[in-house]
VMD Tcl script that draws the C-alpha trace (Angstrom):
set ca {
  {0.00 0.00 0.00}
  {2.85 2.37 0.89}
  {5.05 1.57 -1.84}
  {5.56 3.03 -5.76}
  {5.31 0.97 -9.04}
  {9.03 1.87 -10.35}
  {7.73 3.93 -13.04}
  {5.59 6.06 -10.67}
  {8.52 7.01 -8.49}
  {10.20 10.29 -7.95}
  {9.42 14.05 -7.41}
  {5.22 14.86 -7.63}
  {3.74 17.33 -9.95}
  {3.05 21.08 -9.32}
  {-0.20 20.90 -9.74}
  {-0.56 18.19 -6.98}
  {1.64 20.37 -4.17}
  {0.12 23.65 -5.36}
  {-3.45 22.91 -4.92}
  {-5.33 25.18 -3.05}
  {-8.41 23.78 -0.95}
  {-11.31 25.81 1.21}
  {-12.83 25.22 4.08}
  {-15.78 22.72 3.46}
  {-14.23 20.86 0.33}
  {-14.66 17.41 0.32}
  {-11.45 15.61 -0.05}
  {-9.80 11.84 -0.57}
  {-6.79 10.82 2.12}
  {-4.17 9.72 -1.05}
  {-1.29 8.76 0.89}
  {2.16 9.35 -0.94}
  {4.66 6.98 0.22}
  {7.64 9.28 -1.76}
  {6.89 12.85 0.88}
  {6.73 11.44 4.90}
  {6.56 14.68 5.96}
  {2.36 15.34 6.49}
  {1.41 11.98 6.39}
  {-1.04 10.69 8.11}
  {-1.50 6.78 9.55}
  {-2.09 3.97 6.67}
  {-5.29 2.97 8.24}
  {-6.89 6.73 6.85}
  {-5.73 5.59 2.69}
  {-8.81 6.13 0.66}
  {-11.32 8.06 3.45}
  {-13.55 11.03 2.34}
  {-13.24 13.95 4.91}
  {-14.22 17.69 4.92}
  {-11.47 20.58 4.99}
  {-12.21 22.25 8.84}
  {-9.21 24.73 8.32}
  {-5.25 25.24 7.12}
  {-2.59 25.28 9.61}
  {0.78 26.28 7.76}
  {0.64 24.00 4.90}
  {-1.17 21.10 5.94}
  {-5.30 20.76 6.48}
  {-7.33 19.62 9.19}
  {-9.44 17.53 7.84}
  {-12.84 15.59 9.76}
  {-13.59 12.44 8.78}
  {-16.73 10.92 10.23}
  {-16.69 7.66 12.23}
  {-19.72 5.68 13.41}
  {-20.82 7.59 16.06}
  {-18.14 10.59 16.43}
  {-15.73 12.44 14.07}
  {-11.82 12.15 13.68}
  {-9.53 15.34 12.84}
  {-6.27 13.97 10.75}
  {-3.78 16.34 9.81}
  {-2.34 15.99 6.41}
  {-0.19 17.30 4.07}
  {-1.50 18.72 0.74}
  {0.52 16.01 -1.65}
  {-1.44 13.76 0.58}
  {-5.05 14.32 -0.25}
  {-7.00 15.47 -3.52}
  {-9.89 16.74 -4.18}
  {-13.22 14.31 -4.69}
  {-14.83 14.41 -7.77}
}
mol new
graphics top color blue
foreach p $ca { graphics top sphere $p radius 0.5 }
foreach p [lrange $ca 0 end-1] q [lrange $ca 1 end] { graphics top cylinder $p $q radius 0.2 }
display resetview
């Protein structure tokens, strides 16, 4: 799960580190195994969560659980936007 197919490896895109998200957008934990810095726990790969707020350059993001909510903090080469 936390590994790169060998022709996927190496530095991300701009337009994957330079995207911008607002509060509210709904967003998919995409882990990349390449940056560790911002990443959040394995267990979160592949959740939808909401965009609470920005702290530097990471988001907060709230993901719901059964009966509460979790805030993760992740990087922004760690999530994208949900389509």
């Amino acid at each position: 799960m936390l590994t790169k197919r060998v022709r996927e490896k190496g530095k991300l895109g701009l337009s994957r580190l330079l995207a911008k998200y607002e509060v509210g957008d709904k967003v998919i934990i995409n882990i990349d195994p390449g940056i560790h810095k911002g990443m959040p726990h394995k267990r979160f790969q592949g959740k939808v969560g909401t965009v609470v707020e920005k702290r530097g350059r990471a988001y907060v993001l709230d993901l719901p659980q059964r009966k509460t909510s979790k805030y993760i903090i992740a990087g922004p080469e760690h999530i994208k936007r949900q389509k």
